[in-house]
VOTORBA-529408 format. One record per residue (C-alpha): residue in one letter; x, y, z. Coordinates in pm, whole numbers, plus 50000, padded with zeros to 5 digits. Layout:
node r: A&east: X&north: Y&up: Z
...
% end
This chain:
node r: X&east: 90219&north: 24365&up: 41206
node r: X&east: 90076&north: 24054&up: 41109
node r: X&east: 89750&north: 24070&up: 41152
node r: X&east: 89811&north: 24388&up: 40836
node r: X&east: 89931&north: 24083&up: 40652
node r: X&east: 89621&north: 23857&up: 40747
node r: X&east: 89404&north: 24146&up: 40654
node r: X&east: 89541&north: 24159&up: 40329
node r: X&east: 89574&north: 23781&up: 40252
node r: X&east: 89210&north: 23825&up: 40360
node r: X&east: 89135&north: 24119&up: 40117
node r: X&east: 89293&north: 23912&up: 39787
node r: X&east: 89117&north: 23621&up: 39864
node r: X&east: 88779&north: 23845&up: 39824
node r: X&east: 88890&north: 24027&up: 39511
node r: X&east: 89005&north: 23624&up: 39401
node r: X&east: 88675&north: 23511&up: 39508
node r: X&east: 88485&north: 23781&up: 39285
node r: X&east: 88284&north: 23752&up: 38988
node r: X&east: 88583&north: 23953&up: 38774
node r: X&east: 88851&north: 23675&up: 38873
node r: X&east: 88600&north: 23383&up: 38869
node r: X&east: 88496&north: 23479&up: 38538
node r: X&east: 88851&north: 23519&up: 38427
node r: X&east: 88934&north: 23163&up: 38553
node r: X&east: 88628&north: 23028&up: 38369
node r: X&east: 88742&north: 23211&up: 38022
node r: X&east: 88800&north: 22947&up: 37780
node r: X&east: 88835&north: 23166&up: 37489
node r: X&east: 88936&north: 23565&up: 37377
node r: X&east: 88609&north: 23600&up: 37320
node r: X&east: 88494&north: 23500&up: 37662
node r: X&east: 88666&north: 23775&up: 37808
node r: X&east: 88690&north: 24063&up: 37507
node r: X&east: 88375&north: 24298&up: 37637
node r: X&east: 88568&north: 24401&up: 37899
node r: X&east: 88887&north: 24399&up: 37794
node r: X&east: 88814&north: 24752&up: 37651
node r: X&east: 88698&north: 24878&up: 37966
node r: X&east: 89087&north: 24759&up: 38137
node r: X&east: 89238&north: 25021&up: 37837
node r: X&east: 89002&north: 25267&up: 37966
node r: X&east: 89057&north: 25236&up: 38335
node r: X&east: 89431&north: 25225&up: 38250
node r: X&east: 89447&north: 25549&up: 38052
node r: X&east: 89213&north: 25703&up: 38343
node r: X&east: 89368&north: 25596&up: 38658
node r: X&east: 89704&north: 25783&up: 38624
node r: X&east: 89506&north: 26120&up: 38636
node r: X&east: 89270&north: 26012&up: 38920
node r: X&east: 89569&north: 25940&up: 39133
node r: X&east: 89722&north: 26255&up: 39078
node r: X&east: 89419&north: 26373&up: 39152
node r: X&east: 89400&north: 26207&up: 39505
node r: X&east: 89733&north: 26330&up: 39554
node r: X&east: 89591&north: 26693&up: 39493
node r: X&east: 89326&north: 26644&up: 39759
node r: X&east: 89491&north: 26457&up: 40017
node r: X&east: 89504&north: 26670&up: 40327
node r: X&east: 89748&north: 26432&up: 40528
node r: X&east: 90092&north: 26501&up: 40361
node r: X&east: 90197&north: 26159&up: 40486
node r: X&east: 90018&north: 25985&up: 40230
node r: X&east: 90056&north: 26220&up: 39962
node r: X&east: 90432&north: 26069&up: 39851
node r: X&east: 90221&north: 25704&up: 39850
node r: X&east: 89980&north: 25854&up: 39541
node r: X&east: 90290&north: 26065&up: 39406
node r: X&east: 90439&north: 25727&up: 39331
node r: X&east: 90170&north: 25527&up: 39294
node r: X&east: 90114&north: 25806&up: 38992
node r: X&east: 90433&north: 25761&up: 38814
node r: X&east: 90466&north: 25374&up: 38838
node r: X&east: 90138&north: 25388&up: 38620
node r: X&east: 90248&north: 25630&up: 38369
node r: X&east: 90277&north: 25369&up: 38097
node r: X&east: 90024&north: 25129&up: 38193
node r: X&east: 89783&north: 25229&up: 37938
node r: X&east: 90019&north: 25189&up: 37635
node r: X&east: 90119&north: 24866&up: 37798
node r: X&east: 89799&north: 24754&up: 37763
node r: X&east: 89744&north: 24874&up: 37426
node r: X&east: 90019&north: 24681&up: 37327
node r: X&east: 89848&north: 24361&up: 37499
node r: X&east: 89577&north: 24419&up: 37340
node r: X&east: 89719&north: 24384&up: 37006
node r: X&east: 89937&north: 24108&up: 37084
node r: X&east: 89643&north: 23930&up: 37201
node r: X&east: 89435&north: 24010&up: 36897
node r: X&east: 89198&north: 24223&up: 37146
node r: X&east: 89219&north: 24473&up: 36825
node r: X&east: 89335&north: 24441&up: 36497
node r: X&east: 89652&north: 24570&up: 36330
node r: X&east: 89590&north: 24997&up: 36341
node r: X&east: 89257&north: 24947&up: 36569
node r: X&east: 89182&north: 25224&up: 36807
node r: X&east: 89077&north: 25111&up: 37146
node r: X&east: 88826&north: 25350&up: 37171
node r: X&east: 88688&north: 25245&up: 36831
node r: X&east: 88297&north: 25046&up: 36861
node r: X&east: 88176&north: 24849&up: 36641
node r: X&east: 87773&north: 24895&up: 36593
node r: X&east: 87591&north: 24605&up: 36657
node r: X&east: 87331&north: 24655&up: 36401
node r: X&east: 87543&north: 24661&up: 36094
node r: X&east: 87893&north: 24605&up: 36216
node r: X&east: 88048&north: 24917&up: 36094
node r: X&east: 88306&north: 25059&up: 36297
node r: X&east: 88275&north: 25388&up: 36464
node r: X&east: 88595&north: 25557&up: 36609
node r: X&east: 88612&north: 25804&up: 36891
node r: X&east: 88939&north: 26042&up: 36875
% end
């Protein structure tokens, strides 16, 4: 069993090693880090369904409680991160996260 838990110290130190967490660590300000920021609310909203999805597909019913669970620890994710996101000043007060703001005037533009 431990060479699972060397594969996976070996895996984090990767993801760690990355441009996402070396760019993170090099974030001296919100604004360093607020294009993508955005794209976290969207893969948080999204990912619930795509494991439910993989839970639909998964031939190997051994696996298929792992992405049942996985599924319903995520549930709230997204509104956890909204709420981070306004704490953080990511949006302002009664900003949608999938609002944009155009770059050539600066109006906003929301998507419902």
């Amino acid at each position: 069993m431990k060479w699972l838990f060397n594969l996976g110290a070996e895996c984090r130190q990767n993801l760690l090693s990355g441009s996402f967490y070396t760019q993170l660590a090099a974030a001296e300000h919100p604004d360093d880090v607020r294009g993508w920021v955005r794209q976290l609310y969207y893969q948080s909203s999204d990912f619930t369904a795509a494991l439910a999805m993989r839970y639909t597909i998964c031939r190997d019913f051994r696996y298929q409680s792992c992405f049942a669970q996985h599924a319903t620890e995520e549930v709230d994710h997204a509104s956890l991160r909204l709420d981070w996101m306004y704490k953080h000043e990511f949006l302002l007060p009664g900003e949608k996260p999938t609002s944009i703001t155009c770059g050539t005037c600066g109006s906003k533009i929301t998507n419902t």
